[in-house]
C-alpha positions in Angstrom: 93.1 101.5 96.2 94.6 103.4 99.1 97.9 103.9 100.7 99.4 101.7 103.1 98.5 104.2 105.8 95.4 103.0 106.3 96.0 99.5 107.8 95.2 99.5 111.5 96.8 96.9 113.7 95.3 93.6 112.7 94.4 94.6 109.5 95.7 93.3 105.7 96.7 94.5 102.6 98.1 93.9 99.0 100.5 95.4 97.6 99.5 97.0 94.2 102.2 99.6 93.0 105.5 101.2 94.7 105.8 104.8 93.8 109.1 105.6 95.2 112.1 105.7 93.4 115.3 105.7 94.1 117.0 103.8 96.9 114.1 103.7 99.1 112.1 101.7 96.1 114.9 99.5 95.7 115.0 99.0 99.9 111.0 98.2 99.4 111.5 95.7 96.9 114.4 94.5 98.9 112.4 93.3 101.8 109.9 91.6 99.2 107.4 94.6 98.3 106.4 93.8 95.2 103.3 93.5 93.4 100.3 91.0 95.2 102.7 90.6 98.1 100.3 90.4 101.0 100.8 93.2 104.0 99.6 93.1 107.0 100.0 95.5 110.2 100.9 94.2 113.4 101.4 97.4 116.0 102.4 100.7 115.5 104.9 103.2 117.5 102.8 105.2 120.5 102.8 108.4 118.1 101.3 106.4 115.0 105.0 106.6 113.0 106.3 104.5 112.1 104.1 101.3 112.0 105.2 97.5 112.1 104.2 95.2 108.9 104.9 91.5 108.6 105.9 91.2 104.9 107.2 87.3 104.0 107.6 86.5 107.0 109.5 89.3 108.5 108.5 92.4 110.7 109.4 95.5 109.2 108.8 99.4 110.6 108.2 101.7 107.8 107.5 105.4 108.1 104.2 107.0 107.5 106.0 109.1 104.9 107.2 105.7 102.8 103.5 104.2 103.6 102.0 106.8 101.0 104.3 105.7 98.5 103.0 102.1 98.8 99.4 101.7 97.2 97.3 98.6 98.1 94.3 96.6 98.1 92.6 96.6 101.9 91.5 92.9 102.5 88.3 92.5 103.2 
């Protein structure tokens, strides 16, 4: 399992554990980041932070720092 750092643009994931707490968890889980929820990167800023995700439906930058937090399954 590995952060959601690694996805490159075109790449999928699933989500496996959030460990943030705090408001930013509860922002995560907000947007639908919750366990099995499928991830999957669609472009990312010139400098590499943040990157775009489409999560249910729904583009959504999240920092690099926040993508550590996120643990997932790479698709293969």
């Amino acid at each position: 399992m590995e952060s959601l750092n690694v996805l490159s643009p075109g790449d999928v994931g699933y989500v496996k554990e959030i460990k943030t707490v705090g408001a930013m968890r509860r922002r995560l889980m907000d947007i639908g980041l919750i366990e099995n929820t499928r991830v999957e990167c669609v472009g990312k800023s010139p400098s590499g932070d943040p990157k775009a995700f489409l999560i249910r439906g729904t583009v959504v930058a999240i920092r690099n720092e926040d993508c550590e937090n996120i643990i997932i399954d790479k698709a293969v």
